[in-house]
PyMOL Python script that loads the backbone (N, CA, C, O; Angstrom):
from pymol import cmd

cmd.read_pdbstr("""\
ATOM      1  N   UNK A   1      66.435 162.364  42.921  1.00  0.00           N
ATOM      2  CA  UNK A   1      66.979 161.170  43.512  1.00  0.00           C
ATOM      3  C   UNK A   1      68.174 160.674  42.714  1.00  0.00           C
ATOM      4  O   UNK A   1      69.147 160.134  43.241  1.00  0.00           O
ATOM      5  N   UNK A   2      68.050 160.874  41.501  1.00  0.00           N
ATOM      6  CA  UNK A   2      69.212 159.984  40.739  1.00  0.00           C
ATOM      7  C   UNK A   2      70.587 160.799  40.725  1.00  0.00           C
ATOM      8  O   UNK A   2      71.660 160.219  40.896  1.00  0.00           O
ATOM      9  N   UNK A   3      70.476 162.480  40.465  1.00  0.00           N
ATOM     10  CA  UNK A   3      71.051 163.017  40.815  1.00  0.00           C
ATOM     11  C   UNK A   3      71.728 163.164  42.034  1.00  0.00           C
ATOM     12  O   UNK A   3      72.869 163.619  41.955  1.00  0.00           O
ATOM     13  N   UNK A   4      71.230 162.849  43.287  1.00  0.00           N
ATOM     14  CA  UNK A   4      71.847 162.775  44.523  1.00  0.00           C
ATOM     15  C   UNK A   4      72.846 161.610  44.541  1.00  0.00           C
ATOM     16  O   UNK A   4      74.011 161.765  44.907  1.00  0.00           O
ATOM     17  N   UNK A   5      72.279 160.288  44.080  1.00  0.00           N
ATOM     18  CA  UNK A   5      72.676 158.962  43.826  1.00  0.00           C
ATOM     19  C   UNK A   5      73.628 159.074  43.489  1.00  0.00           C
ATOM     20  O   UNK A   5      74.518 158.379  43.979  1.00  0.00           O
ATOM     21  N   UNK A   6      73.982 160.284  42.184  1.00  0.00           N
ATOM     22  CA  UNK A   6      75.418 159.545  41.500  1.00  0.00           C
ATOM     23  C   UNK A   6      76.748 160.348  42.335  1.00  0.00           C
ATOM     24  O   UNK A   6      77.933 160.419  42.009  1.00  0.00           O
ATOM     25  N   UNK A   7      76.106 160.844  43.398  1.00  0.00           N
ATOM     26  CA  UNK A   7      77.740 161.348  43.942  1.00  0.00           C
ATOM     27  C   UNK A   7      77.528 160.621  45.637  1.00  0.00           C
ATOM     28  O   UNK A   7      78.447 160.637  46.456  1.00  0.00           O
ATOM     29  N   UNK A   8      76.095 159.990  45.938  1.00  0.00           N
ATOM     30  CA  UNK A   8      75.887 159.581  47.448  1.00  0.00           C
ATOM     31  C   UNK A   8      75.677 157.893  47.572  1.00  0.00           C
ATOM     32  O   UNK A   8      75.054 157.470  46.598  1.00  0.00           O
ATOM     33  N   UNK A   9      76.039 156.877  48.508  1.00  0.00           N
ATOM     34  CA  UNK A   9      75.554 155.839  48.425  1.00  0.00           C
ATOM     35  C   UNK A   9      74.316 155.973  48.718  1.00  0.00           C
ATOM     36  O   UNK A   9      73.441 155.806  47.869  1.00  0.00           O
ATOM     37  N   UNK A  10      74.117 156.224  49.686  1.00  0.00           N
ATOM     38  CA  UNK A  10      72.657 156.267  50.632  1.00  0.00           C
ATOM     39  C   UNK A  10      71.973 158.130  50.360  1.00  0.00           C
ATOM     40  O   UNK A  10      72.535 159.128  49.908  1.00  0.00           O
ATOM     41  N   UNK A  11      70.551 157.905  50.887  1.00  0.00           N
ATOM     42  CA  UNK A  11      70.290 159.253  51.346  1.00  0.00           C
ATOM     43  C   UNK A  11      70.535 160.059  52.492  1.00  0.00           C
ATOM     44  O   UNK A  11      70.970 161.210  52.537  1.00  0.00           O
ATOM     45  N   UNK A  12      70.158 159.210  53.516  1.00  0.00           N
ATOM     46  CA  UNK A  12      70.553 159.669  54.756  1.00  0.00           C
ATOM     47  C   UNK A  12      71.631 160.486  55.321  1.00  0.00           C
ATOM     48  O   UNK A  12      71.584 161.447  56.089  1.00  0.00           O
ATOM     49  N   UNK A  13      72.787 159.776  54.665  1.00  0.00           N
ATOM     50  CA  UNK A  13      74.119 160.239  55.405  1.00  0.00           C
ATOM     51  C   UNK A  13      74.963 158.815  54.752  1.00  0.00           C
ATOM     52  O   UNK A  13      74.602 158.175  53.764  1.00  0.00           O
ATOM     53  N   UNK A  14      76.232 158.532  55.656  1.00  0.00           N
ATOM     54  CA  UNK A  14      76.837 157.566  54.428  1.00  0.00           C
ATOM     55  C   UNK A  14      76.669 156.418  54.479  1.00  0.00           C
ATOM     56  O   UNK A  14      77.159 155.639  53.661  1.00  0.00           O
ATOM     57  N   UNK A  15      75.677 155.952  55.801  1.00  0.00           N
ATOM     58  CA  UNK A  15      75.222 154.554  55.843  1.00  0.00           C
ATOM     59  C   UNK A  15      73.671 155.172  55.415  1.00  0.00           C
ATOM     60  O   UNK A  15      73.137 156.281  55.387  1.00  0.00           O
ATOM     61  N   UNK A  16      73.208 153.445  55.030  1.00  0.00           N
ATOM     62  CA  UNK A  16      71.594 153.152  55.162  1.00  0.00           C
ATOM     63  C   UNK A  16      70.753 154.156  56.639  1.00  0.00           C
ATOM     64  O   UNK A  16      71.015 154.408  57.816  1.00  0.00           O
ATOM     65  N   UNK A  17      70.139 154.325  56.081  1.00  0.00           N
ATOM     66  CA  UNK A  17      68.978 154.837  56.965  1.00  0.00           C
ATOM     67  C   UNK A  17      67.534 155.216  56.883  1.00  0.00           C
ATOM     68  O   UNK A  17      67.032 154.939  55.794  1.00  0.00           O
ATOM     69  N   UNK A  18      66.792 155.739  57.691  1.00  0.00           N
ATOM     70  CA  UNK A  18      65.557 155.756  57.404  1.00  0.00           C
ATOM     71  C   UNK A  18      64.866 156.618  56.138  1.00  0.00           C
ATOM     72  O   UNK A  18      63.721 156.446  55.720  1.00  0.00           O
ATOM     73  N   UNK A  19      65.925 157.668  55.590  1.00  0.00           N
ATOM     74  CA  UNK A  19      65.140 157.879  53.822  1.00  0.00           C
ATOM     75  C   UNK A  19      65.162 157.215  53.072  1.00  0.00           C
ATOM     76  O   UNK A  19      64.352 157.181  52.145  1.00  0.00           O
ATOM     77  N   UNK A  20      66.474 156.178  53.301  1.00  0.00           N
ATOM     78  CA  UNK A  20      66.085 155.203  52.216  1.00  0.00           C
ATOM     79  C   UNK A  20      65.237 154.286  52.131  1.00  0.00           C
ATOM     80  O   UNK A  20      64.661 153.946  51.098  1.00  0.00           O
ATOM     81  N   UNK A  21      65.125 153.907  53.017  1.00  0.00           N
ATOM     82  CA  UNK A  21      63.692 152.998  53.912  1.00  0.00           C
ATOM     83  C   UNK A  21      62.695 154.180  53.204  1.00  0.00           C
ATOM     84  O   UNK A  21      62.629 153.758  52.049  1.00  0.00           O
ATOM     85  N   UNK A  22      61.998 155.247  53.243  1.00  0.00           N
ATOM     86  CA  UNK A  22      61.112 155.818  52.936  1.00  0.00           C
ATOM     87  C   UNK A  22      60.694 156.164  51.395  1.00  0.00           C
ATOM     88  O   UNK A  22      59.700 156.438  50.723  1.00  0.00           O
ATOM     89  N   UNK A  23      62.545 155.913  51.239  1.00  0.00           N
ATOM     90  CA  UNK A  23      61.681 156.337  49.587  1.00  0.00           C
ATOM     91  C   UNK A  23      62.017 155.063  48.522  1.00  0.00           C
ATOM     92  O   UNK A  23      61.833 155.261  47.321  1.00  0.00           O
ATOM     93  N   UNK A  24      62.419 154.006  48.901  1.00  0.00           N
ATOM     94  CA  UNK A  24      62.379 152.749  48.254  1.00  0.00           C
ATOM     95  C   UNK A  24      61.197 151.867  48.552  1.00  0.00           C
ATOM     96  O   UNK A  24      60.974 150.876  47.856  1.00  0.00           O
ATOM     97  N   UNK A  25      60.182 152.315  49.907  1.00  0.00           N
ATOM     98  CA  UNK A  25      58.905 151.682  49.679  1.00  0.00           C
ATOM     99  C   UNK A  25      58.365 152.211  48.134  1.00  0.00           C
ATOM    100  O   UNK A  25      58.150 151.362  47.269  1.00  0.00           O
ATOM    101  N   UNK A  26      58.186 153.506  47.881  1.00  0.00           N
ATOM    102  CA  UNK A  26      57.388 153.312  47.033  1.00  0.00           C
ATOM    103  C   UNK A  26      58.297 153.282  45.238  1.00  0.00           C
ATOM    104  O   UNK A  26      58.270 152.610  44.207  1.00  0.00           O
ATOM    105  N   UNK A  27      58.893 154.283  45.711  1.00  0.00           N
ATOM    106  CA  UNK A  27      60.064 153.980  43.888  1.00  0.00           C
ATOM    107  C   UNK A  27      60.721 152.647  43.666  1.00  0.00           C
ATOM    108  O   UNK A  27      61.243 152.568  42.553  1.00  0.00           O
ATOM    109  N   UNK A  28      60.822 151.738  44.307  1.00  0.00           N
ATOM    110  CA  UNK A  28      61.100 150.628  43.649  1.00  0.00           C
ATOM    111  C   UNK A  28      59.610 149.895  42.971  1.00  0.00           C
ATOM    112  O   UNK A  28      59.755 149.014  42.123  1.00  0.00           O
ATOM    113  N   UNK A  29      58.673 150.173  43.254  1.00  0.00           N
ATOM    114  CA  UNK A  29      57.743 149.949  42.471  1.00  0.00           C
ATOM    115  C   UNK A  29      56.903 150.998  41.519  1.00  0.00           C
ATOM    116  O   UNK A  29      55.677 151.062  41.432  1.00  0.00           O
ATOM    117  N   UNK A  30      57.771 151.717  40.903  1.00  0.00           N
ATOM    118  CA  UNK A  30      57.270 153.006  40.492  1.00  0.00           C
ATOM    119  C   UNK A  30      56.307 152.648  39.119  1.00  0.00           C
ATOM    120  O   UNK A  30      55.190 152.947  38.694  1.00  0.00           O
ATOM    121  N   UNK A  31      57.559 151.753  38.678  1.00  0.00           N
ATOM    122  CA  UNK A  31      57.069 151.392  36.878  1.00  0.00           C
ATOM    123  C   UNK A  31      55.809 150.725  37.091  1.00  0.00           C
ATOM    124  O   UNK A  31      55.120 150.840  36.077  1.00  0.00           O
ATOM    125  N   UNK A  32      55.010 149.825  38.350  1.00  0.00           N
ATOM    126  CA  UNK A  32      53.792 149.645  38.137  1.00  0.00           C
ATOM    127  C   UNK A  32      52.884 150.663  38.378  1.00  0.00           C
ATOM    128  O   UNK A  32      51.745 150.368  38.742  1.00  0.00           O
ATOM    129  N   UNK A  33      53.284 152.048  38.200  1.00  0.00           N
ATOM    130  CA  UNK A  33      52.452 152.968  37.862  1.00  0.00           C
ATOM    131  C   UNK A  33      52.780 153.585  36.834  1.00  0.00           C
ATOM    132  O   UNK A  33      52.425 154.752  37.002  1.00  0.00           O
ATOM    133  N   UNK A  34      53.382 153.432  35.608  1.00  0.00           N
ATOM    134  CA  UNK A  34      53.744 153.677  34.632  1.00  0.00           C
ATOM    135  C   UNK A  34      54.539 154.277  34.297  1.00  0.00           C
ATOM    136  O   UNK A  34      54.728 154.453  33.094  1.00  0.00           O
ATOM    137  N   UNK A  35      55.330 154.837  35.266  1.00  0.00           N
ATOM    138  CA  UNK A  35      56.528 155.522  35.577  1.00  0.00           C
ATOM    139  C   UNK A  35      58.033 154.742  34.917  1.00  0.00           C
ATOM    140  O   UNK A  35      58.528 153.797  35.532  1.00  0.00           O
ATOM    141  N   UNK A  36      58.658 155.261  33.627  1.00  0.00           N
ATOM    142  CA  UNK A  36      59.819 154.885  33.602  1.00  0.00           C
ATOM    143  C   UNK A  36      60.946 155.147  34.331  1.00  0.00           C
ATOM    144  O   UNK A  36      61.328 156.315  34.394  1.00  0.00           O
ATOM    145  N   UNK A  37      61.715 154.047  35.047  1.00  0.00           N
ATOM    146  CA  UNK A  37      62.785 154.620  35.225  1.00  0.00           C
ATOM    147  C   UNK A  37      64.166 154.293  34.794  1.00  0.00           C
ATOM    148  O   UNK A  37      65.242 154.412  35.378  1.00  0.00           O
ATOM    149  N   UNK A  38      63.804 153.782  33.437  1.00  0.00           N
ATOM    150  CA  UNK A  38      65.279 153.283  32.951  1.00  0.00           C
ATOM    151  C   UNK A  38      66.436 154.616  32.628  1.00  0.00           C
ATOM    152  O   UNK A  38      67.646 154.651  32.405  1.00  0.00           O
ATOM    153  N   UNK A  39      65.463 155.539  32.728  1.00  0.00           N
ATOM    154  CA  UNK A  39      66.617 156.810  31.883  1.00  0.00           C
ATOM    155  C   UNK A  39      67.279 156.857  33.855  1.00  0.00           C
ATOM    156  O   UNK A  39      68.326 157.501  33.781  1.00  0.00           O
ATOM    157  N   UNK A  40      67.161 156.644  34.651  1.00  0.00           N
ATOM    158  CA  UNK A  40      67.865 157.380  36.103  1.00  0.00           C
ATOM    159  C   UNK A  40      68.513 155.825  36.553  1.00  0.00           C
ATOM    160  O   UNK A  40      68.053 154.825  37.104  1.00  0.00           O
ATOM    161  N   UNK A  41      69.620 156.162  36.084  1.00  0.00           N
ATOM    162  CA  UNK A  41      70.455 155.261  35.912  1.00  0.00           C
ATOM    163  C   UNK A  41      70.933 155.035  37.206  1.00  0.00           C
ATOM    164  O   UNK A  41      71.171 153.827  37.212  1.00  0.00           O
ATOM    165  N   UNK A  42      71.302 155.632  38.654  1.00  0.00           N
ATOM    166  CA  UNK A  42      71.139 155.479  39.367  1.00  0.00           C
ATOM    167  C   UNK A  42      70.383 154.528  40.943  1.00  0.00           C
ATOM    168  O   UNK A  42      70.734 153.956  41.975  1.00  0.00           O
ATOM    169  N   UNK A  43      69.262 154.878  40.216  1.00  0.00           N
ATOM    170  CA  UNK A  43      68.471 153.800  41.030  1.00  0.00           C
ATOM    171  C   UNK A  43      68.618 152.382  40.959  1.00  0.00           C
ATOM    172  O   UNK A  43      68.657 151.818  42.053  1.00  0.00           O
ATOM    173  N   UNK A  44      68.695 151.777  40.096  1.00  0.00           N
ATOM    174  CA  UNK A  44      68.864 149.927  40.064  1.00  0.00           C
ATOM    175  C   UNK A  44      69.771 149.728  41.349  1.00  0.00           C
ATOM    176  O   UNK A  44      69.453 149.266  42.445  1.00  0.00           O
ATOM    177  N   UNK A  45      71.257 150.314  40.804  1.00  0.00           N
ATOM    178  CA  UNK A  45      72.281 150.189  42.056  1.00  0.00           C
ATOM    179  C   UNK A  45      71.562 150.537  43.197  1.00  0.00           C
ATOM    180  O   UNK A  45      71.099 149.467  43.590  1.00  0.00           O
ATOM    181  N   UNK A  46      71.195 151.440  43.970  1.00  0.00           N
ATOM    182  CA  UNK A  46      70.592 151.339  44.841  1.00  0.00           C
ATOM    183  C   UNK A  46      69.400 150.797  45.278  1.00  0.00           C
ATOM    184  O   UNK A  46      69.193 150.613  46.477  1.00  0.00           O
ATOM    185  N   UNK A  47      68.679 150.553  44.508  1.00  0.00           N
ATOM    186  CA  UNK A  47      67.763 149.373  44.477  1.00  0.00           C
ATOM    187  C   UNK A  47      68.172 147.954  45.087  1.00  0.00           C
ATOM    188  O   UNK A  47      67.620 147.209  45.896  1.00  0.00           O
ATOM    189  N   UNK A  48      69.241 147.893  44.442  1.00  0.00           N
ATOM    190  CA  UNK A  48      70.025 146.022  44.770  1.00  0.00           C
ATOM    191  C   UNK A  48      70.633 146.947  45.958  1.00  0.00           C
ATOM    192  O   UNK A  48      70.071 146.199  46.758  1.00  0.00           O
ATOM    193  N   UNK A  49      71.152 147.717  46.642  1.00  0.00           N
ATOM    194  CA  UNK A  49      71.640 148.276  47.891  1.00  0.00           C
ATOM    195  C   UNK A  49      70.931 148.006  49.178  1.00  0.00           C
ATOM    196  O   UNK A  49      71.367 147.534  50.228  1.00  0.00           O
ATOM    197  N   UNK A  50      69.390 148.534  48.756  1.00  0.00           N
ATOM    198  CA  UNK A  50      68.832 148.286  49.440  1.00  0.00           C
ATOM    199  C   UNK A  50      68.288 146.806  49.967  1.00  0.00           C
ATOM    200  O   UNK A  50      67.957 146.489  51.110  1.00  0.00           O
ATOM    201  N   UNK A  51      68.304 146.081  48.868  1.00  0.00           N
ATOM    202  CA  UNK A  51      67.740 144.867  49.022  1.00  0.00           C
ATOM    203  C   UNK A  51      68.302 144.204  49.585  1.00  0.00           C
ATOM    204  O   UNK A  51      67.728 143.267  50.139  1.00  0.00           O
ATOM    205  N   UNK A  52      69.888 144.403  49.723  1.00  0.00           N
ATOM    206  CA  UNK A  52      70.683 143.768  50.247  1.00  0.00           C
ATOM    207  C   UNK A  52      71.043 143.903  51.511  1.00  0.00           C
ATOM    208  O   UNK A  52      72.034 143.343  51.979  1.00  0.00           O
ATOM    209  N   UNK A  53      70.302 144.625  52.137  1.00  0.00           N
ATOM    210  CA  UNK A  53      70.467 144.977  53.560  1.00  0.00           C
ATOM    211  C   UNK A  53      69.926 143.894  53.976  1.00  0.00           C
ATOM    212  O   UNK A  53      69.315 143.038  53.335  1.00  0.00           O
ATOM    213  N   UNK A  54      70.292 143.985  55.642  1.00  0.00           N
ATOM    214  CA  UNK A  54      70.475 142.598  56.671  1.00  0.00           C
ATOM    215  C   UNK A  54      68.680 142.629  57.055  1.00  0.00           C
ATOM    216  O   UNK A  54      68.117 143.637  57.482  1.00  0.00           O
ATOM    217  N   UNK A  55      68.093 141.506  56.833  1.00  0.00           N
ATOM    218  CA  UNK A  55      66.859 141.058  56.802  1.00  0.00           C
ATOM    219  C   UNK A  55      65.821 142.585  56.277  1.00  0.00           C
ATOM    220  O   UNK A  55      65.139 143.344  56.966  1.00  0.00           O
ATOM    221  N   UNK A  56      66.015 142.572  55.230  1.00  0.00           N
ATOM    222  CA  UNK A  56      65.298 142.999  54.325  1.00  0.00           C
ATOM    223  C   UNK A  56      64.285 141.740  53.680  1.00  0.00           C
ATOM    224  O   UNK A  56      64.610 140.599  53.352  1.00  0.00           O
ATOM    225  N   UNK A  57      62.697 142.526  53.625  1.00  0.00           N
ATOM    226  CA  UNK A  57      61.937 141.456  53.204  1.00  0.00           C
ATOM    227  C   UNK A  57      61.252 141.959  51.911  1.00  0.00           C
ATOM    228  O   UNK A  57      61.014 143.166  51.939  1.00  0.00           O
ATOM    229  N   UNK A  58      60.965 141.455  51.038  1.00  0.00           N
ATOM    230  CA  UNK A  58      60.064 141.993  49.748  1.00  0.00           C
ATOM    231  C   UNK A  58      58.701 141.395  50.460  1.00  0.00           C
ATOM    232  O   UNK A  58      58.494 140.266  50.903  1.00  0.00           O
ATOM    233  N   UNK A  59      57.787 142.632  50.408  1.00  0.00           N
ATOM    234  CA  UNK A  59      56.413 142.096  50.375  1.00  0.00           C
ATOM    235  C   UNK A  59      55.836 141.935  49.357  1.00  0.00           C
ATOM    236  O   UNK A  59      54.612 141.830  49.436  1.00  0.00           O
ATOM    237  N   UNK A  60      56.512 141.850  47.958  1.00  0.00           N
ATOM    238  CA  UNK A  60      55.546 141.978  46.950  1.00  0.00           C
ATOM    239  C   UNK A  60      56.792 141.039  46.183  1.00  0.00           C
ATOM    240  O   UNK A  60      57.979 141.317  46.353  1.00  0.00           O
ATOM    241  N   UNK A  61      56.388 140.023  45.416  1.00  0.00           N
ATOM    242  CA  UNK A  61      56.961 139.486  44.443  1.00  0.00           C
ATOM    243  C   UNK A  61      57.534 140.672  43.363  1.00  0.00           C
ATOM    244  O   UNK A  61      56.887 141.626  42.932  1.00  0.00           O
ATOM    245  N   UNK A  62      58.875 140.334  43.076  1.00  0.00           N
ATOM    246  CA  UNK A  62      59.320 141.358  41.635  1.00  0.00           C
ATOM    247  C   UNK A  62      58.794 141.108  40.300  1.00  0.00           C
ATOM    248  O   UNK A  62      58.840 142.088  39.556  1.00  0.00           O
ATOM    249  N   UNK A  63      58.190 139.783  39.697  1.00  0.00           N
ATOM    250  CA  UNK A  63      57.595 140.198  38.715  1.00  0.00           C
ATOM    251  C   UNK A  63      56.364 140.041  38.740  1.00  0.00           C
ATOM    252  O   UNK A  63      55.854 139.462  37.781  1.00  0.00           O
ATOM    253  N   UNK A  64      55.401 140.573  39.993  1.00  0.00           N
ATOM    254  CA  UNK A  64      53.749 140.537  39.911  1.00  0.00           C
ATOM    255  C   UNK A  64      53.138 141.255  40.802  1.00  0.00           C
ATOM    256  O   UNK A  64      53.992 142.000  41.281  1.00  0.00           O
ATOM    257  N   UNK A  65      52.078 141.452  41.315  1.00  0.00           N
ATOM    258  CA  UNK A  65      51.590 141.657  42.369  1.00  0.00           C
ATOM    259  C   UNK A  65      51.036 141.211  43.447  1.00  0.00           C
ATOM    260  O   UNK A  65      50.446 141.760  44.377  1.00  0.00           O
ATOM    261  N   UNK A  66      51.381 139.833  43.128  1.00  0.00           N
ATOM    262  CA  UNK A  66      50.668 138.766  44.176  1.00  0.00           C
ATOM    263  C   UNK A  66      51.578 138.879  45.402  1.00  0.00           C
ATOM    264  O   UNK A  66      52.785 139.036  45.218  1.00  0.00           O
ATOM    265  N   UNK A  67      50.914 138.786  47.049  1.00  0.00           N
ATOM    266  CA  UNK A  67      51.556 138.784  47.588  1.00  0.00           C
ATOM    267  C   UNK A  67      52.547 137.403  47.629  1.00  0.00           C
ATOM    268  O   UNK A  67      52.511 136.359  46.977  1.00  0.00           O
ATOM    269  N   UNK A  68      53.460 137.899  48.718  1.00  0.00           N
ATOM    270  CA  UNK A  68      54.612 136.426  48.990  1.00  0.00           C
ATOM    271  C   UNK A  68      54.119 135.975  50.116  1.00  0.00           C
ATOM    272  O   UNK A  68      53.738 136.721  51.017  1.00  0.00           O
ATOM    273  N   UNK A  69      54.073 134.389  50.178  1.00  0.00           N
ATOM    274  CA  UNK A  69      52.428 133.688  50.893  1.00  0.00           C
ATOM    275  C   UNK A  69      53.379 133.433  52.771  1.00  0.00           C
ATOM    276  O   UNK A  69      53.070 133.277  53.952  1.00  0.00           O
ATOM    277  N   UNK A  70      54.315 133.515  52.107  1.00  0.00           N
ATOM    278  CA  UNK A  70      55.200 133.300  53.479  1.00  0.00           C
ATOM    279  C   UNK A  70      56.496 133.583  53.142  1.00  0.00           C
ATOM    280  O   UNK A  70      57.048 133.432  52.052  1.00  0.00           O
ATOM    281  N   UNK A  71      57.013 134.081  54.353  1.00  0.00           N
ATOM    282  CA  UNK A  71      58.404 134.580  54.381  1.00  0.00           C
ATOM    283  C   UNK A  71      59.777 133.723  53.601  1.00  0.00           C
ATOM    284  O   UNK A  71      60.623 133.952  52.737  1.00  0.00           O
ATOM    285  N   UNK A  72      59.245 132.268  54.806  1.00  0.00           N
ATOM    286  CA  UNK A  72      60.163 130.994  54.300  1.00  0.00           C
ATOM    287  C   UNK A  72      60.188 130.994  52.313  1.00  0.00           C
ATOM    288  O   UNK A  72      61.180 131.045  51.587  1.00  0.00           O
ATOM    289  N   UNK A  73      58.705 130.918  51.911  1.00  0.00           N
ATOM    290  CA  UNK A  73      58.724 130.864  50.143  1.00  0.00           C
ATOM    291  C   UNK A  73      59.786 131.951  49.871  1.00  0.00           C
ATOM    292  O   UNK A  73      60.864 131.772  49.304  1.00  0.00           O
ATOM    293  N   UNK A  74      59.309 133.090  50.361  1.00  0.00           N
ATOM    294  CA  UNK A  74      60.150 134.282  49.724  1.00  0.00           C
ATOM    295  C   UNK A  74      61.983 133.817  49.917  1.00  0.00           C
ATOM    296  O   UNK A  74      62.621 133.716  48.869  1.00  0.00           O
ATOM    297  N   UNK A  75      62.385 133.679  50.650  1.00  0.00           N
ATOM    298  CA  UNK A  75      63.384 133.038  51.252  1.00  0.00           C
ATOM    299  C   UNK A  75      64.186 132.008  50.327  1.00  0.00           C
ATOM    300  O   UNK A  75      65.350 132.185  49.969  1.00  0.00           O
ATOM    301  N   UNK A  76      63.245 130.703  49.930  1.00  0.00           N
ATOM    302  CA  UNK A  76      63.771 129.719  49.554  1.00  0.00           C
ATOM    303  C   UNK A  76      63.850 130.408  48.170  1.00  0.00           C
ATOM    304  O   UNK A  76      64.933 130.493  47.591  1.00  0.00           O
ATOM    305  N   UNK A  77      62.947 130.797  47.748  1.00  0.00           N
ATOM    306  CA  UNK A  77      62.973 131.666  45.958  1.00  0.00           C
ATOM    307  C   UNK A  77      64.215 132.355  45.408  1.00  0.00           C
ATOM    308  O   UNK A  77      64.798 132.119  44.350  1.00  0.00           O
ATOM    309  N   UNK A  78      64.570 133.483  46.582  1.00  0.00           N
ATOM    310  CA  UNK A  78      65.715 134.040  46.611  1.00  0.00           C
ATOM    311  C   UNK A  78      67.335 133.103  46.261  1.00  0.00           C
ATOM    312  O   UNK A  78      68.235 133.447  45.494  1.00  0.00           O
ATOM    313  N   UNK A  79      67.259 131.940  47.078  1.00  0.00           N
ATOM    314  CA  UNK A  79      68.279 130.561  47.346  1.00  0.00           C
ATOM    315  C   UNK A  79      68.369 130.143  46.139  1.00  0.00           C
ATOM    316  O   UNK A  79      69.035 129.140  45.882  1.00  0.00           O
TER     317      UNK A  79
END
""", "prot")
cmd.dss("prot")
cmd.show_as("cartoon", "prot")
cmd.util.cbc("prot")
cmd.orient("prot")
């Protein structure tokens, strides 16, 4: 992945699309399985890429595991 990253924006092709959708469900939460990924320097940027897409929602708070109790909280948090 990181390797692809540093010469591609996206996976798909040159917009967003559905691999990236597939593989940022689970690698953006990798490190809560103990997984480092500070050495793939790559990913953060696309990380914030993804997040930044047009109604993109986090179901999971970034520093916990509690869910986000409503959209609006998640929303105003972000603000």
């Amino acid at each position: 992945m990181d390797r692809h990253l540093a010469d591609n924006t996206w996976f798909s092709s040159s917009a967003y699309g559905i691999a990236d959708i597939a593989l940022y469900a689970y690698t953006h939460v990798a490190e809560e399985g103990d997984f480092n990924l500070v050495p793939y320097r790559n990913l953060e940027p696309w990380f914030e890429r993804v997040r930044a897409q047009p109604n993109h929602i986090r179901l999971l708070q970034e520093t916990s595991a509690l869910p986000v109790m409503s959209l609006e909280e998640d929303q105003a948090q972000r603000e």
